[in-house]
N, C-alpha and C positions, 0 to 999 in steps of 0.2 A: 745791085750793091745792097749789104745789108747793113741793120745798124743792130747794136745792143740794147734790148728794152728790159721792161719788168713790168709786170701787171697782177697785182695784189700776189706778189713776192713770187713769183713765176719767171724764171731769166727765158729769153726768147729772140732770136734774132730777128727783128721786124723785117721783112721784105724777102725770106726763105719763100714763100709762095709766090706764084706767078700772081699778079692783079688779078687776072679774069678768075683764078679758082678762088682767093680770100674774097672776092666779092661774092661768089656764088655757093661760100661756106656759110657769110655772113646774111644771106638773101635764105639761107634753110635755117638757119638759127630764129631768126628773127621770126619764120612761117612757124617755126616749133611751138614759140610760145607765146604766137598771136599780136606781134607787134607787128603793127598794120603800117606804120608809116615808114618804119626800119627795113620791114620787106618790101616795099612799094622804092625805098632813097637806094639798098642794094641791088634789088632788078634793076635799076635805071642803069646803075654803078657797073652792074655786070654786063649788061649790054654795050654800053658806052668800051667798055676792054674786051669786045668781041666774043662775049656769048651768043652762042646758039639758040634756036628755041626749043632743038631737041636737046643742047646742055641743060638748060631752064628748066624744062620738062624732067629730064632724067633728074636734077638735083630736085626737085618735088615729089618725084618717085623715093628718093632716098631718104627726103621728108620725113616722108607717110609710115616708110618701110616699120621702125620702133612704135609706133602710134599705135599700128594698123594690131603689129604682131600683141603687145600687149593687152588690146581689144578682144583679140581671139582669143589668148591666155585666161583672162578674166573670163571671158563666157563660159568658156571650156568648163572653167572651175564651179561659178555658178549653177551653169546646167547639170552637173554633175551629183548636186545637193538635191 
């Protein structure tokens, strides 16, 4: 069931996602930009509603994937000069 939210003027129906995947959106968010205790309360969060280690793993992969690429991007340009 869901309910109608708002989150800095955003309309959204809260609970459109199943628990195990908003847990393992907020467990990569959280890895994005290094909050350590956010991703430590949503791994717990996503395990506890039946993640996998190879969900776990793949959402770490999915992580990295913007990180990684932008890393390359930047080099590419650098070595380039």
């Amino acid at each position: 069931m869901t309910k109608e939210a708002e989150f800095f003027n955003v309309k959204y129906q809260e609970g459109s996602l199943e628990p195990k995947t908003a847990q393992l959106i907020l467990f990569a968010v959280n890895l994005a930009i290094g909050h350590e205790h956010g991703a430590k309360l949503h791994l717990g969060k996503a395990r506890e509603n039946g993640a996998t280690e190879d969900e776990i793993q793949e959402t770490i992969v999915y992580c990295m994937r913007p990180v990684a690429a932008k890393v390359r991007n930047f080099a590419k340009d650098i070595l380039s000069k």
